[in-house]
N, C-alpha and C positions, 0 to 999 in steps of 0.2 A: 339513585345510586351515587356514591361521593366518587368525584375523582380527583386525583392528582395531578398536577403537572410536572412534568420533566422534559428542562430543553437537554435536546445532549446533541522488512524483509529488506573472501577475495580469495576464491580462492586464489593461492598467488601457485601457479602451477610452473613449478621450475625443475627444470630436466636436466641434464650432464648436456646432451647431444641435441639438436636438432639439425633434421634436413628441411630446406622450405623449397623446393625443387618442385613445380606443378605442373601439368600438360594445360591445364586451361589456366595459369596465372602466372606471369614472370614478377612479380613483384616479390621483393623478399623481406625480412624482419630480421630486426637483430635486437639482442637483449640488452636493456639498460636498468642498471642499479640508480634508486630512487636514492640523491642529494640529500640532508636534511635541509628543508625550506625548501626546495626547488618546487615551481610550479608548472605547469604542463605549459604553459604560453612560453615561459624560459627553455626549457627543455625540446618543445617544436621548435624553436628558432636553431637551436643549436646542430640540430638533425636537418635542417634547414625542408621541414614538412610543417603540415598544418594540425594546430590542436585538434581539430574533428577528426583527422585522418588515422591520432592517438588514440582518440577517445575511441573509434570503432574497433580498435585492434583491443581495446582493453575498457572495456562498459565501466567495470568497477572504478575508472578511477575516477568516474563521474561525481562518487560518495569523497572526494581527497585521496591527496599524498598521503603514505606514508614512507619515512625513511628505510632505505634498505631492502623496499619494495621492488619485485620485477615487473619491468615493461615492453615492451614486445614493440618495435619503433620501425615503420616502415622504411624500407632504403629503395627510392627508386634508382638510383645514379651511382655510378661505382661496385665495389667489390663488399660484397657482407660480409662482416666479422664471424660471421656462424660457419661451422665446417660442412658443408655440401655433401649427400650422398646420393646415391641410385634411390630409386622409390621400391617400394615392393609392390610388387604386382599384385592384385586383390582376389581374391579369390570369391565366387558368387558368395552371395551370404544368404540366409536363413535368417529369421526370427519366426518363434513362436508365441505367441497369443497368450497371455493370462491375463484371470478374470482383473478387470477392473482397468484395462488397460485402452487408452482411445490410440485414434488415427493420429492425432496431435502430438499426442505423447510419442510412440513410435516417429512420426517423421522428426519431430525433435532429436530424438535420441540418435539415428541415423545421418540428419542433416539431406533429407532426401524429402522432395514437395510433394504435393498432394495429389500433383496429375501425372508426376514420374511414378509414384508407388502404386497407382492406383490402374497405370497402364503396362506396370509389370505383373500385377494382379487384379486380370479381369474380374474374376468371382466378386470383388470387394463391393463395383458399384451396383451391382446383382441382389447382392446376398447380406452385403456389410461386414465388420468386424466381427468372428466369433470364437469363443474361446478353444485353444487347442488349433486353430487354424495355422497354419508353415506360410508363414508369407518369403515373397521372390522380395530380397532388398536389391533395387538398382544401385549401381555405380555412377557417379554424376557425370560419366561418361563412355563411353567403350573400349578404352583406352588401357591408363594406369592409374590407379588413386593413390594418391599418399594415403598408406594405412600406419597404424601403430607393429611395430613389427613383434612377432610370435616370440614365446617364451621372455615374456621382460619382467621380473617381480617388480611390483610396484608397493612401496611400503607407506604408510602414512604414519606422524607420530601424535599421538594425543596429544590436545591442547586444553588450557581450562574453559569449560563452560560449552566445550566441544558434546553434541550428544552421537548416539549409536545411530539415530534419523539423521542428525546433519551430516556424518560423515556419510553414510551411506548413496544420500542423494549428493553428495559432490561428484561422486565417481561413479553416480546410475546406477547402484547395484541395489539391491534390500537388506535388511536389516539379518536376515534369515542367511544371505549368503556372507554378512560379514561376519557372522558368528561363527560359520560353520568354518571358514579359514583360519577365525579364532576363538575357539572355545572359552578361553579362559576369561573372554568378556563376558557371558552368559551370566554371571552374578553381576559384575563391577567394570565399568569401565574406569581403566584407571589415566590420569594426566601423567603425561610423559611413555606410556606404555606404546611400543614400535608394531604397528599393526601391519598385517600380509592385505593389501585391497585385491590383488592382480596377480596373477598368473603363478607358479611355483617357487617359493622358497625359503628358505630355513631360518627360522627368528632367535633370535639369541635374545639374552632378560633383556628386560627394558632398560630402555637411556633415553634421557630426556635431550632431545639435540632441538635446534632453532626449527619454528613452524615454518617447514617445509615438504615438498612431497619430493620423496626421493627415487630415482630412477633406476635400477640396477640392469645393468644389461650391455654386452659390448653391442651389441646395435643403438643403430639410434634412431630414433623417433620422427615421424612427419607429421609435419602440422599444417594443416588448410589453412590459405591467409586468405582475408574476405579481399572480396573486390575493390577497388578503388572508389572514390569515393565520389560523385560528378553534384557540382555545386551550381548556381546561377544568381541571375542578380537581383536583387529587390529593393524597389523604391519604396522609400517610407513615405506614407499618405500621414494626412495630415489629422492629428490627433491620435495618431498611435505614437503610443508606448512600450515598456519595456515590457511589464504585464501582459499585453495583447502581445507583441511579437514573440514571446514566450512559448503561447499558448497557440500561434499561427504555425510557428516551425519547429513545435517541442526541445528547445534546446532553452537552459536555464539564463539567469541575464550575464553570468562571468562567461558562458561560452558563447554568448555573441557578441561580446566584447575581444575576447581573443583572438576572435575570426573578423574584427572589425576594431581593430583599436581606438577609432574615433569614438567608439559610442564609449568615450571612458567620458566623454566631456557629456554624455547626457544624446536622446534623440532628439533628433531634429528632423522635421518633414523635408523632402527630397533628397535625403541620405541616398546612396547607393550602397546596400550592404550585399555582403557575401554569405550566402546561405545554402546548407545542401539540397538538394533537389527534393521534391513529396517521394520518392521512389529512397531518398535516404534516411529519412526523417525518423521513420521507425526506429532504424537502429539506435537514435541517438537515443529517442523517448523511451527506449529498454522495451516497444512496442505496448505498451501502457492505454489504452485508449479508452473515452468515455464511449460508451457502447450501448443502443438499445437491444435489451436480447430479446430475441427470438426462436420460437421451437424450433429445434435439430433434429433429425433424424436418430435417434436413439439407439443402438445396437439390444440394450439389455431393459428393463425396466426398473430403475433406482428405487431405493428403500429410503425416504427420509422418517426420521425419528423425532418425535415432537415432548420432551421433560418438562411439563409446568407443575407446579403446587396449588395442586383444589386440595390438597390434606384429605382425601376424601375420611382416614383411616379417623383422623382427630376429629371431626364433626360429623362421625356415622350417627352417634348417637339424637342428634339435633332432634326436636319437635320442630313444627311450620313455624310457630311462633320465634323459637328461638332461631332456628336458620333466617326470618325476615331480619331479625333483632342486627344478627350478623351480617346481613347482604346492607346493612343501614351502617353499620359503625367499621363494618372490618376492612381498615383500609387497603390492605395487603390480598384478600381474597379478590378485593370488586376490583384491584389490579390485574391479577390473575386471568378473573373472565375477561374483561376489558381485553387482553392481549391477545387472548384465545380465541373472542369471537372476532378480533382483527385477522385472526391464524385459519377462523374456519373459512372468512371472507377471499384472503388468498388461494385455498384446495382449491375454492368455487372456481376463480377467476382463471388458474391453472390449467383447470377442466374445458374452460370454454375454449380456451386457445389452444386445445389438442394434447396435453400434457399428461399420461395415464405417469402415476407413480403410486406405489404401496406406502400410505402414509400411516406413522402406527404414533398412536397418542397415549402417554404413559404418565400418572401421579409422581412426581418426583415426592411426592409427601416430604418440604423439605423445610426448615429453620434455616438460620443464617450458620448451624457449625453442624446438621445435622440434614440425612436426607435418606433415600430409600435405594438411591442408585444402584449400590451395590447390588443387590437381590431384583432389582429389574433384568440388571445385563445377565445374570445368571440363570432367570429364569428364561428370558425371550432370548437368548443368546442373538443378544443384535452387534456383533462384531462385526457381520456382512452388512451393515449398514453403509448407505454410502455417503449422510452427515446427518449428524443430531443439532437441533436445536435448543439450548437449555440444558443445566437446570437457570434459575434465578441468580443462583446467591454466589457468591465467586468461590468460594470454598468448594463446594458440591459441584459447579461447572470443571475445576479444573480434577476434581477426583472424578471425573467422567472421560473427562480428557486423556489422563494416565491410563484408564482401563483399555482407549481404543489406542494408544500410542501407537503400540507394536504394528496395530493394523491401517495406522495411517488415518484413521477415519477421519475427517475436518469435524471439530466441535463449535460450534456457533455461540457467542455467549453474546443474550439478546438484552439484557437491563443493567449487567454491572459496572459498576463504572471504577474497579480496582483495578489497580495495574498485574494486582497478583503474583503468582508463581510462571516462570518459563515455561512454555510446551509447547513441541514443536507442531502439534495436530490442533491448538487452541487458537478461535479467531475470537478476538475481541471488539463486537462488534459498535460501543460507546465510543465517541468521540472525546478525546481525556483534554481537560481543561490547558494541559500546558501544549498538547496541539493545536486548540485553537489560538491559544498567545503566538504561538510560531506561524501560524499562517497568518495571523495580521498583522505582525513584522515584516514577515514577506511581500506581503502586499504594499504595504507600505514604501519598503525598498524597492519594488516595482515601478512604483508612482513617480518616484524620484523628487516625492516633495519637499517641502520644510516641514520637519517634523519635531514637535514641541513634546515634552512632556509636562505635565502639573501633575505632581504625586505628594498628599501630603503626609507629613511624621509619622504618621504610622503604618507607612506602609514601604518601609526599610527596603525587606526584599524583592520589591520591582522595581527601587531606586538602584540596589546595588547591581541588580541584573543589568539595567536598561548601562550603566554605567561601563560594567564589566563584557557586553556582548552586543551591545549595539549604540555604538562609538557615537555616530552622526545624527543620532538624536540629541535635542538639546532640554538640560533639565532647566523648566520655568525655576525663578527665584523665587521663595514666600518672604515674609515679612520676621518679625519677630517674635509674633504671635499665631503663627503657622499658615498662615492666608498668602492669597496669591497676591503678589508685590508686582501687580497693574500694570505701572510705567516702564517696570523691568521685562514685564514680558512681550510689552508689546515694541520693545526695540527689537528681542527674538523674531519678529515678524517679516518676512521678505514678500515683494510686491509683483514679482516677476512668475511666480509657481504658487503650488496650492500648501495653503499654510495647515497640516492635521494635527491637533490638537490634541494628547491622548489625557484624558482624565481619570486619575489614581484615586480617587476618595472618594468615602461614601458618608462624609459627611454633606448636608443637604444645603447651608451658609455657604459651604466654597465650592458645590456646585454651581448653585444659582451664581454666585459673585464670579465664576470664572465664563457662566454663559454672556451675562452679560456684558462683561470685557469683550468677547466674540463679536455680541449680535451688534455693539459700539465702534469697532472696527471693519464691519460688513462694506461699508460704501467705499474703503480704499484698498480689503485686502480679499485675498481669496483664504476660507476660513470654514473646515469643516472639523466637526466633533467626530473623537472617538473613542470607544471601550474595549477592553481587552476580554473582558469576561461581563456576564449578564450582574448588573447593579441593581438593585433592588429598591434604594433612592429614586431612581431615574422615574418609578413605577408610581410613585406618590402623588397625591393630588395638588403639595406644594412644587412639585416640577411642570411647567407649564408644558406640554409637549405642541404645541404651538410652535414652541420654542427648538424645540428639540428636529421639528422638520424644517423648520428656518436655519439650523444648522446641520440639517441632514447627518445628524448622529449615524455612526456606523460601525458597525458590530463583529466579531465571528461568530456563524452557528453552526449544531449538528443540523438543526433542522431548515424548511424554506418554505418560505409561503406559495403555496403554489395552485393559479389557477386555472389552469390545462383543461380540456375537454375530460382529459384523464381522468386527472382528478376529481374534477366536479362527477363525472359519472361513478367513481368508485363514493363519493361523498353520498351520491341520489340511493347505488343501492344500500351503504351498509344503514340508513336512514330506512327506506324501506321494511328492511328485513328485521332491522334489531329496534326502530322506534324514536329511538334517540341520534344524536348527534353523534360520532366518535369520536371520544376520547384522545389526548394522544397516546395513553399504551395501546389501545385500539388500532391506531394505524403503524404503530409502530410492530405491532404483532402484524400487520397484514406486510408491510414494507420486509422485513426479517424473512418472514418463510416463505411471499411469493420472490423475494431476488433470491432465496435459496434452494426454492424448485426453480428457478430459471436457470439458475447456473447450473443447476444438475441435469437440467435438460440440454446442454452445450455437447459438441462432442468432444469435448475435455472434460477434464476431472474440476473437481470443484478447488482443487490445490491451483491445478493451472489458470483457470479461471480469475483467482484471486490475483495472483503474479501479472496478468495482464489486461484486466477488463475492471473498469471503472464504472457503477454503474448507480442511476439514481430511482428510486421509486417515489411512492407518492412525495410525504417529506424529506427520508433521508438518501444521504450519498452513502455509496461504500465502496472506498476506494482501500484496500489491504494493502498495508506494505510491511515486510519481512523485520522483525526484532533481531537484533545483533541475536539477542541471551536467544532467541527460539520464538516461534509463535508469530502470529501476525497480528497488527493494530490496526484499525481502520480511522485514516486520515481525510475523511471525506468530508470537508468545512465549505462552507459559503459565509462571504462575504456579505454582509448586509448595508443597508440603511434606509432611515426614512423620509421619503419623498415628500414637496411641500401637497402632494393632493390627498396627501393623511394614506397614504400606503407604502408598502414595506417591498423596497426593490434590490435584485440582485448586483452589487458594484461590479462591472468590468475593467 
């Protein structure tokens, strides 16, 4: 059988009124219009509070400023500029239970935990979640709650690129109830058109006014403000960097800089820095965490839907001989199984660790512009699905996507590597080539080393990038005749930090000529190799890789080498069972649909899942993060390189 290789998510919520009046919190907030160029370190000082204490009042502005932006800025000291009113008294609340709905979700949407809801409604830890069930929502107190006070219309105004799904989960409602307040979207959502989200009132034609959400109502509104924020101190040990304390206290390297000014001059062992406590850490990391999962307790029994292309329709007719002819040459089919007997490996695996799901496997019979989806969803009405994986080809994944829009279904796309069309239900599960440039940027800038670039003539657009977006790289000089100009590069060299090297060409003369420059300043400098994307030079038998783990070249990839007990035991049985070694679409089918019966074995949704759970199987990571346009991209990269004992290790 041939195989192939393949390495491979503001609102700005602005109100007329707020009260911030609380029986359990005397701190209050006042609203600040975002400066052009102001930066949150400027803007703490001026509030005379701390960046973190910003950042928790407002996550988003973790992505940047924007000008004209609102911010929500804690005032411990003094009088708030906001106008103070009575709270409204709460009155018990209700929720009712629909299908598809977890604990998570509901405590979410409430802001009420998992041992308060769950000890105002005994039955739950009995019986569980069941559709149609009246749950008691507690009050986070017995007291008063700041609620949103009764009759307020609340209007939103379309924006471009805005969908009927995004706005609908800004404000927790469904697509079904923002239709019914307004009809007239039921064809066409239009930009600029003034939509009813909330409560009773009358819409006059559209007008296009600045994106914001507007309040109408002479009451005003209570907003919860989170708890204060308790911070302690931590010494740097020696050998950590900025990378690891990133990764220690989930806060990126500019927010430990603002909470620490000094580390602008770089880390240094026995620092005393200022960090929020493990009890704050979450908030900051948007609670994002790499996560082994584990079976949950399940309320319902999920429905995953599996789309590959056996064509069975186009090769019904085969003889023996010509199906052998085919399973020999067709490299698109022997992909196919490949994935599939990785996809049957995961049911098994699912199975063993308790996991009952209704798995349904369906011919996408698909080409690259062409496929059968349509007339599957019609015939098996799988709209109750609770996520499909596939089809292949990016066209047909994302016309499968649109079918389950309306119903939210999460689409899995398992081999494309197109960036595609928008969708808010479509997870892309390929690692895309200019993520992995940005995360060994990142890393890089982590390291805080001397970072060199050699990129030769023909390769313009990562000269003019590295030039235009990442300043404190320095471009090596070439010669006249396009070669690296030796002498000039190795004055670029500093003797204090680690000198990374990045190499732009795939010509095989200025590779070897730029190694050897390296492995010739080895005994005075600290000097390691790197690539931005997989070079195919580097693979030849004129590149010594000798050489290449003497400068521990280092790489981004989707995939890692991994030898876990894990692994080697999923490696013993698919061997076993199927004969052969697997492939990597083989594992890459098993990695795909067992993380995506795990995460539907969660008791969240497979939406919430993605939002906060990082997770890696045998090769690949997948970590989802939300597209501005819609849909979700999986930015799950590891760091590579190669070690002098001829193996391939993870960088930290």
């Amino acid at each position: 059988m041939n195989h192939a290789n393949m390495n491979y998510f503001s609102v700005v919520f602005c109100t007329i009124l707020f009260s911030v009046t609380s029986s359990f919190s005397q701190e209050k907030v006042e609203k600040y219009v975002v400066g052009k160029g102001e930066t949150i370190a400027q803007i703490a000082q001026k509030f005379k509070t701390t960046p973190y204490e910003i950042y928790k009042l407002n996550p988003d502005a973790q992505n940047g400023l924007k000008p004209n932006s609102i911010l929500l800025i804690p005032k411990n000291n003094g009088k708030s500029s906001l106008t103070s009113t009575k709270t409204v008294t709460q009155q018990p609340k209700t929720h009712v239970v629909i299908a598809k709905e977890t604990l998570f979700g509901i405590e979410s949407k409430y802001d009420v935990t998992d041992e308060a809801l769950k000890k105002a409604n005994p039955d739950l830890e009995k019986y569980g979640l069941q559709i149609g069930q009246v749950l008691n929502i507690p009050s986070k107190n017995n007291s008063k709650t700041p609620v949103v006070a009764k009759n307020v219309a609340i209007y939103h105004t379309v924006q471009p690129k805005e969908t009927k799904y995004s706005i609908a989960k800004q404000y927790d409602i469904t697509i079904e109830e923002l239709e019914r307040k307004n009809p007239e979207i039921v064809a066409n959502l239009t930009i600029g058109y003034e939509l009813l989200i909330k409560g009773n009132g009358s819409k006059t034609a559209a007008k296009v006014v600045p994106a914001e959400t507007k309040v109408v109502s002479e009451k005003h509104i209570a907003v919860s403000v989170p708890e204060p924020v308790n911070y302690i101190d931590y010494t740097v040990k020696p050998k950590e960097t900025f990378y690891s304390l990133s990764k220690v206290f989930g806060l990126t390297q500019q927010q430990l800089i603002e909470l620490n000014p000094a580390l602008s001059a770089g880390v240094q062992e026995g620092m005393v820095l200022k960090v929020p406590s493990k009890s704050n850490q979450i908030a900051v990391n948007s609670a994002k965490q790499k996560v082994v999962l584990t079976k949950k307790n399940s309320q319902d029994k999920k429905t995953l839907v599996l789309l590959f292309p056996f064509n069975i329709a186009k090769n019904g007719g085969d003889t023996i001989t010509s199906t052998v002819n085919r399973l020999n040459n067709d490299k698109f089919l022997n992909m196919t199984l490949d994935f599939y007997s990785g996809a049957l490996m995961a049911i098994d695996s699912a199975k063993q660790v308790g996991i009952s799901m209704d798995v349904k496997i369906f011919d996408s019979n698909e080409t690259k512009t062409t496929s059968n989806v349509s007339s599957v969803f019609s015939d098996n009405n799988l709209t109750n699905a609770d996520a499909v994986v596939g089809p292949f080809y990016q066209s047909n994944v994302e016309r499968t996507a649109s079918l389950l829009t309306q119903n939210n279904v999460p689409v899995i796309s398992p081999l494309s590597k197109d960036a595609g069309n928008p969708m808010p239900n479509l997870y892309q599960s390929i690692v895309s080539t200019s993520v992995m440039k940005s995360a060994m940027f990142d890393f890089l800038t982590a390291k805080q080393g001397n970072v060199i670039a050699v990129i030769d003539k023909k390769k313009e657009t990562i000269r003019k990038y590295i030039l235009e977006n990442q300043k404190e790289i320095k471009i090596a000089p070439l010669t006249a005749t396009g070669g690296l100009d030796v002498e000039n590069f190795k004055r670029l060299l500093v003797t204090d930090k680690m000198n990374y090297v990045i190499l732009e060409t795939g010509n095989t003369g200025m590779i070897k000529y730029t190694m050897n420059a390296m492995l010739g300043v080895m005994a005075n400098y600290q000097v390691q190799l790197v690539i931005l994307e997989p070079n195919e030079t580097l693979d030849t038998d004129e590149i010594s890789f000798e050489n290449l783990t003497k400068l521990h070249l280092m790489y981004p990839s989707a995939t890692r080498e991994n030898n876990t007990p894990e692994a080697q035991l999923f490696m013993q049985s698919y061997r076993k069972k199927n004969k052969v070694n697997p492939s990597t679409y083989a594992i890459r089918g098993f990695d795909i649909t067992f993380d995506t019966m795990m995460r539907l074995s969660q008791d969240k949704t497979y939406q919430e899942t993605a939002e906060t759970m990082i997770t890696e199987q045998v090769e690949n990571k997948f970590d989802y993060h939300k597209n501005e346009e819609g849909g979700y991209a999986n930015k799950g990269v590891y760091i590579l390189y190669y070690d002098t004992d001829l193996t391939i290790k993870e960088a930290k």
